[in-house]
py3Dmol code that shows the C-alpha trace and the ligand (Angstrom):
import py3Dmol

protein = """\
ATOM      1  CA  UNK A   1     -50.848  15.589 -19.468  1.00  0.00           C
ATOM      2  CA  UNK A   2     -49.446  13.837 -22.269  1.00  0.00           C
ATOM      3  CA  UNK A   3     -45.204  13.650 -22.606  1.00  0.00           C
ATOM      4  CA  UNK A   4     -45.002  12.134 -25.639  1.00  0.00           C
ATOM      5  CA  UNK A   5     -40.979  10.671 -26.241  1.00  0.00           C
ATOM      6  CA  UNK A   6     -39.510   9.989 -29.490  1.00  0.00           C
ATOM      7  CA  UNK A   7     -37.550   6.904 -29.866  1.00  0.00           C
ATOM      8  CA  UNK A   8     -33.594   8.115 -30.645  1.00  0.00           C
ATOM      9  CA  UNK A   9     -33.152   8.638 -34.219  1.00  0.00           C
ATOM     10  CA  UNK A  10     -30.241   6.756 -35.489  1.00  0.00           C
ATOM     11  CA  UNK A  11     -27.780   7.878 -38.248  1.00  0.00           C
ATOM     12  CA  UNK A  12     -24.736   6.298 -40.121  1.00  0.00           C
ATOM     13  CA  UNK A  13     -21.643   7.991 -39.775  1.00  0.00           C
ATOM     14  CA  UNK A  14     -17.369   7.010 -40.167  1.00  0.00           C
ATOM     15  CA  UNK A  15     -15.119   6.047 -37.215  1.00  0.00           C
ATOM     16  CA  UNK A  16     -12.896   9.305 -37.309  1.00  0.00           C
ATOM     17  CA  UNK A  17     -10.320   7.573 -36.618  1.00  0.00           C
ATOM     18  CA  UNK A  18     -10.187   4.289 -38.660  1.00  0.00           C
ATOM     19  CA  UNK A  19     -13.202   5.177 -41.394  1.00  0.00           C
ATOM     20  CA  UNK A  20     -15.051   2.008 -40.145  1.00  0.00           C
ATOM     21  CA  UNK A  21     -18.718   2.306 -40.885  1.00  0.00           C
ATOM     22  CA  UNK A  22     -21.160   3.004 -37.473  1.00  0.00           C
ATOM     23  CA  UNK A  23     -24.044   3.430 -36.435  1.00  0.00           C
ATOM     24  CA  UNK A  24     -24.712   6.490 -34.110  1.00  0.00           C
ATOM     25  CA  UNK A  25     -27.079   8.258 -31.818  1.00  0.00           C
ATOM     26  CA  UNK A  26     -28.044  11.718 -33.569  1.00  0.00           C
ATOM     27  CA  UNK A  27     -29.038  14.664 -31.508  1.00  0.00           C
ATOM     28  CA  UNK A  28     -30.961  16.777 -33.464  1.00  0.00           C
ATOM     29  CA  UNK A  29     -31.154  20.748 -32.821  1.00  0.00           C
ATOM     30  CA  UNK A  30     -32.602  23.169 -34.782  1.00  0.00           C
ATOM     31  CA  UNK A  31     -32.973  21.420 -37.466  1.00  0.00           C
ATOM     32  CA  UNK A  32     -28.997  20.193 -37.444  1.00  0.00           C
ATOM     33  CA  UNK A  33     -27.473  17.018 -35.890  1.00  0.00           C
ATOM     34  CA  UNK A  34     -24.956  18.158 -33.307  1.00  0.00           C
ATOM     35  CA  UNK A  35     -23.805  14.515 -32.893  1.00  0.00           C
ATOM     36  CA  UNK A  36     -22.066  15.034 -35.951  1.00  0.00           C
ATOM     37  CA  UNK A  37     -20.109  17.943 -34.103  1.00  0.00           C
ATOM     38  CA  UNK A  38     -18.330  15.532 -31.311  1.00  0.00           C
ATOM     39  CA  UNK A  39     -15.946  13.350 -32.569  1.00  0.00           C
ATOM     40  CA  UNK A  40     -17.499  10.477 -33.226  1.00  0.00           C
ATOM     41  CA  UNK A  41     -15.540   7.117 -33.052  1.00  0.00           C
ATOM     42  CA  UNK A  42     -16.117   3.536 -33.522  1.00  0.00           C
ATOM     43  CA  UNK A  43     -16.036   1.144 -30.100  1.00  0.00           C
ATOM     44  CA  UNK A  44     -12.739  -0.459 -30.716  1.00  0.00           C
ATOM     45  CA  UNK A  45     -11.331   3.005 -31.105  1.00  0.00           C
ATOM     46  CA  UNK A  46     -12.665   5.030 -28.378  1.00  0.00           C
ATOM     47  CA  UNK A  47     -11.501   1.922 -26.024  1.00  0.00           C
ATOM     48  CA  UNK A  48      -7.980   2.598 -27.455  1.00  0.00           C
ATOM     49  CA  UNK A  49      -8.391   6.315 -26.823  1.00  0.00           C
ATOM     50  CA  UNK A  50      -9.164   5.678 -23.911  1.00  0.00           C
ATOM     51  CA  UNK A  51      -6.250   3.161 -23.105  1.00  0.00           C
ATOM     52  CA  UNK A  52      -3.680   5.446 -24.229  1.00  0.00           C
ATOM     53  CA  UNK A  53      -5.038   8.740 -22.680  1.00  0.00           C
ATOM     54  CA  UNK A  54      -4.535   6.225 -18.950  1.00  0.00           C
ATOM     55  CA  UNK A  55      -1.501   5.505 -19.470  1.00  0.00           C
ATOM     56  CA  UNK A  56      -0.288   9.028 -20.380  1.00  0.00           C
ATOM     57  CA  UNK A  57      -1.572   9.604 -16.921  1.00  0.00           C
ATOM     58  CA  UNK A  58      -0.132   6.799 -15.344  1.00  0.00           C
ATOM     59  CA  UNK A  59       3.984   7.910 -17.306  1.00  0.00           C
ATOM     60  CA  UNK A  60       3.020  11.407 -15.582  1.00  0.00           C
ATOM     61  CA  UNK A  61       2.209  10.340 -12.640  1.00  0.00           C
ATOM     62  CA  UNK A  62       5.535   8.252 -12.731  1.00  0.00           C
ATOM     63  CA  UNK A  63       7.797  11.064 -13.809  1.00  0.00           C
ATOM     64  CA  UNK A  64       5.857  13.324 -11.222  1.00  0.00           C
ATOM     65  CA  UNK A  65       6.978  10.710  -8.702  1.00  0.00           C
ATOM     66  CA  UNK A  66      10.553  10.129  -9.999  1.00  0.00           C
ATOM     67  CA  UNK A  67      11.115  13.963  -9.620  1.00  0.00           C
ATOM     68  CA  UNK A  68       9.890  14.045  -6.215  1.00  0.00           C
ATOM     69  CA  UNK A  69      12.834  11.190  -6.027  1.00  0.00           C
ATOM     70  CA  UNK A  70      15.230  13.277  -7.267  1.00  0.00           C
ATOM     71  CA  UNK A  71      14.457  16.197  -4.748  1.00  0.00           C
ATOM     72  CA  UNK A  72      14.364  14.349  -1.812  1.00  0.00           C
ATOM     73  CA  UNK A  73      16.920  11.544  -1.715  1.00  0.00           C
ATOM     74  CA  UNK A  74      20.442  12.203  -1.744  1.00  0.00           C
ATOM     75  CA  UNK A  75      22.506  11.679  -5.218  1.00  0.00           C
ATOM     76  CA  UNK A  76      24.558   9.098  -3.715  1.00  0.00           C
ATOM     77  CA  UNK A  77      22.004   6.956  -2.284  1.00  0.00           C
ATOM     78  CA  UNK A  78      19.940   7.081  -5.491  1.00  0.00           C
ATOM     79  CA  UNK A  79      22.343   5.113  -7.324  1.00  0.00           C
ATOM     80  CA  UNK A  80      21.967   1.831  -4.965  1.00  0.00           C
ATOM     81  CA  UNK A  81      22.463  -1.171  -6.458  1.00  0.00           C
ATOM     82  CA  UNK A  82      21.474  -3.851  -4.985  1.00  0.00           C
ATOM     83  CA  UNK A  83      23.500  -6.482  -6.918  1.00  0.00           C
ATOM     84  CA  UNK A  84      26.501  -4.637  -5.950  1.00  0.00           C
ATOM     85  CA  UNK A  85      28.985  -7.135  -4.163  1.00  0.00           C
ATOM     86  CA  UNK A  86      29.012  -4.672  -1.365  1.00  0.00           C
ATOM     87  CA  UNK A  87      25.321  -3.940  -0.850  1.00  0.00           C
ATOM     88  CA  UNK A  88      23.947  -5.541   2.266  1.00  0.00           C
ATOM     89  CA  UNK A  89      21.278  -8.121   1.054  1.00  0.00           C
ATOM     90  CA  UNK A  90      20.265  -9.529   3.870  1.00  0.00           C
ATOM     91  CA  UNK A  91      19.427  -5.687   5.496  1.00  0.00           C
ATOM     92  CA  UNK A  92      17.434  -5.087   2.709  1.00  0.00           C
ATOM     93  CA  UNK A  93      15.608  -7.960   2.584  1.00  0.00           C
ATOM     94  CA  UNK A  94      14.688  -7.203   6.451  1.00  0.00           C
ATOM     95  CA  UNK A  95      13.969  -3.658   5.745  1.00  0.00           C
ATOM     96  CA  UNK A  96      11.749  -4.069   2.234  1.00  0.00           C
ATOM     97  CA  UNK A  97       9.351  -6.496   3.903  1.00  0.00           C
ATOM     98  CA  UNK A  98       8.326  -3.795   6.806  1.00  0.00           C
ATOM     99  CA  UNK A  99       5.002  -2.052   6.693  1.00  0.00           C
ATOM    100  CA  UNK A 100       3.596  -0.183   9.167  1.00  0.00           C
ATOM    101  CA  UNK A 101       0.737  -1.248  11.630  1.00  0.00           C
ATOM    102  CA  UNK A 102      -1.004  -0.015  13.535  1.00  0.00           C
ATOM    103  CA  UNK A 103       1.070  -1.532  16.175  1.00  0.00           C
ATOM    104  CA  UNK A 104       4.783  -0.632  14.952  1.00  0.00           C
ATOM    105  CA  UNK A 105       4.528   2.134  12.844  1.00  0.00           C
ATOM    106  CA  UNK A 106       8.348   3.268  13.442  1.00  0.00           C
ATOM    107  CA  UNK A 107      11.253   0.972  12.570  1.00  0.00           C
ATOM    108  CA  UNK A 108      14.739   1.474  13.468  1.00  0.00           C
ATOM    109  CA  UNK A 109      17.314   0.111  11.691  1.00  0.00           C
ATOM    110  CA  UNK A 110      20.773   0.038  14.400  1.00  0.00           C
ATOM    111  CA  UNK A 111      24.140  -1.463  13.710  1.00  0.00           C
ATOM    112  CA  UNK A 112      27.899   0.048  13.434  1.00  0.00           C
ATOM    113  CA  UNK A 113      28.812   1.820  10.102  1.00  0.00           C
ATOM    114  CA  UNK A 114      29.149   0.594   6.840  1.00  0.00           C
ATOM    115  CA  UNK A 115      26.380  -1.955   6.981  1.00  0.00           C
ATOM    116  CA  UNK A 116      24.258  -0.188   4.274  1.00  0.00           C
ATOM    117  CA  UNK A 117      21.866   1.079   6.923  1.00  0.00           C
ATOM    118  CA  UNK A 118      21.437   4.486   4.967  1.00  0.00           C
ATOM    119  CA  UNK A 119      21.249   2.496   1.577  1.00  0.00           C
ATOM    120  CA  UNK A 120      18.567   0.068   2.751  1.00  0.00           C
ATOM    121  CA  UNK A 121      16.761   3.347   4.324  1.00  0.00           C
ATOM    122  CA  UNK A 122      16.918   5.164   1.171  1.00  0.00           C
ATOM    123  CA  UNK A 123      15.626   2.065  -0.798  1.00  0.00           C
ATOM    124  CA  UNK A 124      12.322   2.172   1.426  1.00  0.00           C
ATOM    125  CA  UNK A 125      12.115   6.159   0.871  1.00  0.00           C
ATOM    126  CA  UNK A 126      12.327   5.399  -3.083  1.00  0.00           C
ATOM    127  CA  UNK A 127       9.956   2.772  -3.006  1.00  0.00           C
ATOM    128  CA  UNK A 128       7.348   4.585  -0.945  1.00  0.00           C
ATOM    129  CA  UNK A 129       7.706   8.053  -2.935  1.00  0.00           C
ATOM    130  CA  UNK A 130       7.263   5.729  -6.493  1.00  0.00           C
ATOM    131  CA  UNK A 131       4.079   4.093  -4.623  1.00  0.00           C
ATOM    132  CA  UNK A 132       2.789   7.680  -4.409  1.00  0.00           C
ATOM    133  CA  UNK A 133       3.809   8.187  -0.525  1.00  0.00           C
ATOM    134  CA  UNK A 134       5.082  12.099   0.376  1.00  0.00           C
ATOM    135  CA  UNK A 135       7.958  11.052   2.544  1.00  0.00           C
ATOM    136  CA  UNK A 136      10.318  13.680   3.804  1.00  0.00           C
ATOM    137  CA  UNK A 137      14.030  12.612   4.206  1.00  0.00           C
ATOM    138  CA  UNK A 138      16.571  14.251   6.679  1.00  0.00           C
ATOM    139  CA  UNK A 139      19.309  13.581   8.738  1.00  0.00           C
ATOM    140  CA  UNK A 140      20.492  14.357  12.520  1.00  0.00           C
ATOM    141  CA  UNK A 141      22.822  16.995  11.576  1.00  0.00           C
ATOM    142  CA  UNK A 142      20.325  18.766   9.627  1.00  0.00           C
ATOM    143  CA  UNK A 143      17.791  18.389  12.419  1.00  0.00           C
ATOM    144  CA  UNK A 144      20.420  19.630  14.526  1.00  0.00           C
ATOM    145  CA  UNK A 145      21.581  22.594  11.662  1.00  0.00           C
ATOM    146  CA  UNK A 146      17.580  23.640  11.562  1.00  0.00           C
ATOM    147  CA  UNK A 147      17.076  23.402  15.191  1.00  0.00           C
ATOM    148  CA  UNK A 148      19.339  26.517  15.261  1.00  0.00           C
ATOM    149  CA  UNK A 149      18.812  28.008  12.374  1.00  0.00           C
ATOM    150  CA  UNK A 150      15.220  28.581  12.891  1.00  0.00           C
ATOM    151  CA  UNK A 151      16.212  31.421  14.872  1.00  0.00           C
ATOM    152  CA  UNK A 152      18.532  33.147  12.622  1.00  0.00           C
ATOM    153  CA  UNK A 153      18.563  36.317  12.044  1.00  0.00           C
ATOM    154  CA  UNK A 154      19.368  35.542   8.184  1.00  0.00           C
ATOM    155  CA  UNK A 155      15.581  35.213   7.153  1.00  0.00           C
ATOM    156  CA  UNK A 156      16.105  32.876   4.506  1.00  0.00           C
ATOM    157  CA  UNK A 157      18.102  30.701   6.553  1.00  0.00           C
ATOM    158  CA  UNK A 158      15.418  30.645   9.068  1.00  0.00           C
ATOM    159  CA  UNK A 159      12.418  30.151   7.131  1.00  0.00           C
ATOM    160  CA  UNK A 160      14.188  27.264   5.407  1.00  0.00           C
ATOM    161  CA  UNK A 161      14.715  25.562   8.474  1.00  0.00           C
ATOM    162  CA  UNK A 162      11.085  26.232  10.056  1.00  0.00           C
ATOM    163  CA  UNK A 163       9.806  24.978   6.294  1.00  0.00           C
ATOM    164  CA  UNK A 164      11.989  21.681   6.746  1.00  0.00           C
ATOM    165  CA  UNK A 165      11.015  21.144  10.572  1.00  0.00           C
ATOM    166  CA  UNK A 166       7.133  21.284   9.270  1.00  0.00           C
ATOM    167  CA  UNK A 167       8.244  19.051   6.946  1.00  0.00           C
ATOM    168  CA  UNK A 168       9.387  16.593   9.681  1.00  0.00           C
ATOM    169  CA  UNK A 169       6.219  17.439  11.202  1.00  0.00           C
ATOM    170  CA  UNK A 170       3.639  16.771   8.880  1.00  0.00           C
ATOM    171  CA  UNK A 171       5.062  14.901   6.028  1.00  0.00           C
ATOM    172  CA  UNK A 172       2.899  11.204   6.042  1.00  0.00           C
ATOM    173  CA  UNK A 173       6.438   9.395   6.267  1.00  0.00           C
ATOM    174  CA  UNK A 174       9.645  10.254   8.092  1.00  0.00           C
ATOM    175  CA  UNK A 175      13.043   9.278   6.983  1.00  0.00           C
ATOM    176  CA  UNK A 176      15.657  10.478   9.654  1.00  0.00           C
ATOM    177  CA  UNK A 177      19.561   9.288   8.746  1.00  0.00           C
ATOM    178  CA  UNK A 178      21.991   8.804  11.128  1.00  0.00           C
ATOM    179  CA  UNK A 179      21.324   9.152  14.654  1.00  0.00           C
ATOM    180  CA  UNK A 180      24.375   9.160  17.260  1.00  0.00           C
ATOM    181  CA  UNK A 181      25.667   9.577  20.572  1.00  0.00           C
ATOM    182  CA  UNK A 182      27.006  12.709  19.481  1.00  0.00           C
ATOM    183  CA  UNK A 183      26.007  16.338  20.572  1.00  0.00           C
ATOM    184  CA  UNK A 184      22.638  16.560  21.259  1.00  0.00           C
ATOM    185  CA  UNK A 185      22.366  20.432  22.909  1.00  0.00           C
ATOM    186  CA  UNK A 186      19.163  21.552  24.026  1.00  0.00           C
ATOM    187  CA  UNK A 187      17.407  23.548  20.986  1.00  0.00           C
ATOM    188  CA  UNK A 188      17.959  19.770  18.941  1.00  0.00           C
ATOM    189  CA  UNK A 189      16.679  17.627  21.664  1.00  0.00           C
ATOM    190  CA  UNK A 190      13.410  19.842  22.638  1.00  0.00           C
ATOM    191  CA  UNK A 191      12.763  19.825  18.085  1.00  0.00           C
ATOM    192  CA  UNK A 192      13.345  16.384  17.830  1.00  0.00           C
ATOM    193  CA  UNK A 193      10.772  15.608  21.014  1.00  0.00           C
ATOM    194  CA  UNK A 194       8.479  17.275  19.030  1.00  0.00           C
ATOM    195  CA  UNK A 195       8.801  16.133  15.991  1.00  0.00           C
ATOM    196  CA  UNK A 196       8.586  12.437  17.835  1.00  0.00           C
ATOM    197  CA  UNK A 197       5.702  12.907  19.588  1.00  0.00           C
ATOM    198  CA  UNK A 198       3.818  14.556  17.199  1.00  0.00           C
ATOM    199  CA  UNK A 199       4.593  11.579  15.242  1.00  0.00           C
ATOM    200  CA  UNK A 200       3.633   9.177  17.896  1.00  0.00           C
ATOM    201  CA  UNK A 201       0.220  10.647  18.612  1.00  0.00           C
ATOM    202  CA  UNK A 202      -0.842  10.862  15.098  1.00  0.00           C
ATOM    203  CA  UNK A 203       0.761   7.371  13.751  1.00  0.00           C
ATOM    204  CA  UNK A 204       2.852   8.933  11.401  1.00  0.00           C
ATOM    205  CA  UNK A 205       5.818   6.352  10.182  1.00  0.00           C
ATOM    206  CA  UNK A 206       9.097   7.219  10.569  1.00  0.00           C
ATOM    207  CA  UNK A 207      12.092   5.224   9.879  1.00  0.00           C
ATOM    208  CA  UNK A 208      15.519   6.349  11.267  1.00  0.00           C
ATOM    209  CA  UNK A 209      18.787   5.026  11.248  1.00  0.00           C
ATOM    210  CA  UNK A 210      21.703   4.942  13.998  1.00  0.00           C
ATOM    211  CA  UNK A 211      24.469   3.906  14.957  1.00  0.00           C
ATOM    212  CA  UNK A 212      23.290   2.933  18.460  1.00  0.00           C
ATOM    213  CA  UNK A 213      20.454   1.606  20.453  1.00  0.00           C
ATOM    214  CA  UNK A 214      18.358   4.246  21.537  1.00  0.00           C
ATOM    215  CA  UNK A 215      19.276   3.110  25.527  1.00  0.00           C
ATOM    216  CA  UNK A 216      22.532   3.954  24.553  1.00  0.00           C
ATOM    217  CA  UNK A 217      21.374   7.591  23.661  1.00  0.00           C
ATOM    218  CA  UNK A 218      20.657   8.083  27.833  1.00  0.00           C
ATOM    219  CA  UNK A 219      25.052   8.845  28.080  1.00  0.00           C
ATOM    220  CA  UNK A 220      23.933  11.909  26.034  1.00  0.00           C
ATOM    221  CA  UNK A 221      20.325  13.187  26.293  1.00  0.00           C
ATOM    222  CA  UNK A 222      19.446  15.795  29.223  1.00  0.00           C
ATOM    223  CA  UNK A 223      17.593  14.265  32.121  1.00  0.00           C
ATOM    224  CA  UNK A 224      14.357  16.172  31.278  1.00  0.00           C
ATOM    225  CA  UNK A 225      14.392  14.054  27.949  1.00  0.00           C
ATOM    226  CA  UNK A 226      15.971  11.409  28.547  1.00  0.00           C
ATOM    227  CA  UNK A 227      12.923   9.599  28.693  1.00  0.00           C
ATOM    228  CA  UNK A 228      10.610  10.710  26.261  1.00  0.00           C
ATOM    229  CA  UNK A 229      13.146  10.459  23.731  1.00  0.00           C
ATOM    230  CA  UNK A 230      14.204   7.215  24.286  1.00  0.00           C
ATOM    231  CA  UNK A 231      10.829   5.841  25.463  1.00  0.00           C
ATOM    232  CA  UNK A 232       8.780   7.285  21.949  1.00  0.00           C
ATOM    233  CA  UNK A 233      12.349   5.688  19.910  1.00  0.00           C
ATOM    234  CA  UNK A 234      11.492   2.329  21.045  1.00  0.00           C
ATOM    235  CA  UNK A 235       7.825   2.650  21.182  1.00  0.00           C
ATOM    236  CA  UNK A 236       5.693   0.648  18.897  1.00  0.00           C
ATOM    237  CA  UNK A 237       8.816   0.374  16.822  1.00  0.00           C
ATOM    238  CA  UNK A 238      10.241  -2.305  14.933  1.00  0.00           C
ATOM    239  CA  UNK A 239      13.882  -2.579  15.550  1.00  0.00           C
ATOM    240  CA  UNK A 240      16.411  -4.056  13.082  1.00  0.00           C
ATOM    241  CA  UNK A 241      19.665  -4.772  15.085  1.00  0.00           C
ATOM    242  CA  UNK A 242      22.711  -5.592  12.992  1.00  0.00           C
ATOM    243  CA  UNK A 243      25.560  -6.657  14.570  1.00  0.00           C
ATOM    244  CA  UNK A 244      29.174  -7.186  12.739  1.00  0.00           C
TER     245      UNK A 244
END
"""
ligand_1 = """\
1
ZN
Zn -12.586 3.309 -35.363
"""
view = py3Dmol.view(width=600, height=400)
view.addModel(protein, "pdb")
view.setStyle({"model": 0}, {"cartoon": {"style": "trace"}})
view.addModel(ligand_1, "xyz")
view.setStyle({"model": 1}, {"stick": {}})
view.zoomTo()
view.show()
């Protein structure tokens, strides 16, 4: 059997865009040229076209980010300037340069209050969410608010707080503010194990902030998890110490 192939028929056409004389591929059909149909440009401006359509995506994909910002991190740690006289410089500087491994994958950032630990923190959060990372940020007290919650009879109330512990769950990074001595009852400390080990097993990052070593968190923890607590806290974890 013979296929016999005709060599593409070239036609002259104008750039659509800049009128520039080309040369085209026709595609003839029934006895039209449905080239002529698509919109036909010139090299130069199909490469701009093409430029400007990626970065359309790319200002999206930044404003899609930036919202996600504005969801997740608190007002008043959004507006963090780090040239502020007060901000803690050398913190940050600590606290931007960690990555996880695969051999710390947690870092803890510990020192007494008003040493920009929650600043730095929510610095990392904003840089990870603009670097396309789904990070979930939360604190002890609303651990400790949805640890309760969860089993409220208001429905809303308690499928808001299940929602937000899946969060803490699943999300790829953690951000938990502010862990103390303080209260710790039962329903908090057996959600937060979870949460932690969940974490552990599956290498998911989390970064939490406290006013205390994690030993010190033994005065307060129950003595069925007193040890997994502490133990997954300091576990593969990088610890920042700051001391006044
Ligand atoms: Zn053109």
């Amino acid at each position: 059997m013979n296929i016999e192939l005709e060599a593409p028929k070239m036609a002259t056409t104008l750039c659509r865009d800049c009128g520039t004389s080309m040369i085209y591929e026709t595609i003839p059909l029934f006895g039209q040229d449905l080239a002529l149909l698509l919109s036909l440009r010139c090299d130069d401006c199909a490469k701009a076209m093409e430029e400007q359509a990626a970065a359309e995506a790319a200002a999206k994909q930044a404003a899609e980010r930036e919202a996600y910002v504005d969801r997740s991190i608190p007002p008043d740690m959004r507006e963090t300037y780090e040239d502020h006289a007060d901000f803690n410089r050398a913190l940050w500087e600590a606290v931007k340069r960690w990555r996880p491994s695969r051999d710390e994958f947690w870092l803890g950032i510990i020192g007494p209050a008003g040493i920009c630990k929650t600043r730095c923190m929510a610095l990392l959060a904003m840089k990870a969410m603009r670097a396309g990372i789904r990070a979930t940020w939360t604190t002890a007290n609303r651990l400790l608010d949805a640890s309760t919650e969860r089993k409220s009879g208001d429905r809303q109330l308690a499928t808001l707080a299940r929602e937000h512990l899946s969060d803490c769950l699943h999300a790829p990074w953690l951000f938990i503010d502010d862990l103390g001595k303080n209260e710790w009852p039962a329903a908090f400390e057996s959600q937060f194990f979870q949460i932690l080990d969940h974490r552990k097993n599956h290498r998911m990052p989390i970064v939490y902030s406290s006013n205390a070593h994690p030993d010190q968190f033994s005065l307060v923890l129950s003595d069925l998890n007193r040890e997994p607590i502490i133990g997954r806290l300091k576990d593969r974890c990088t610890l920042i110490h700051m001391r006044r």
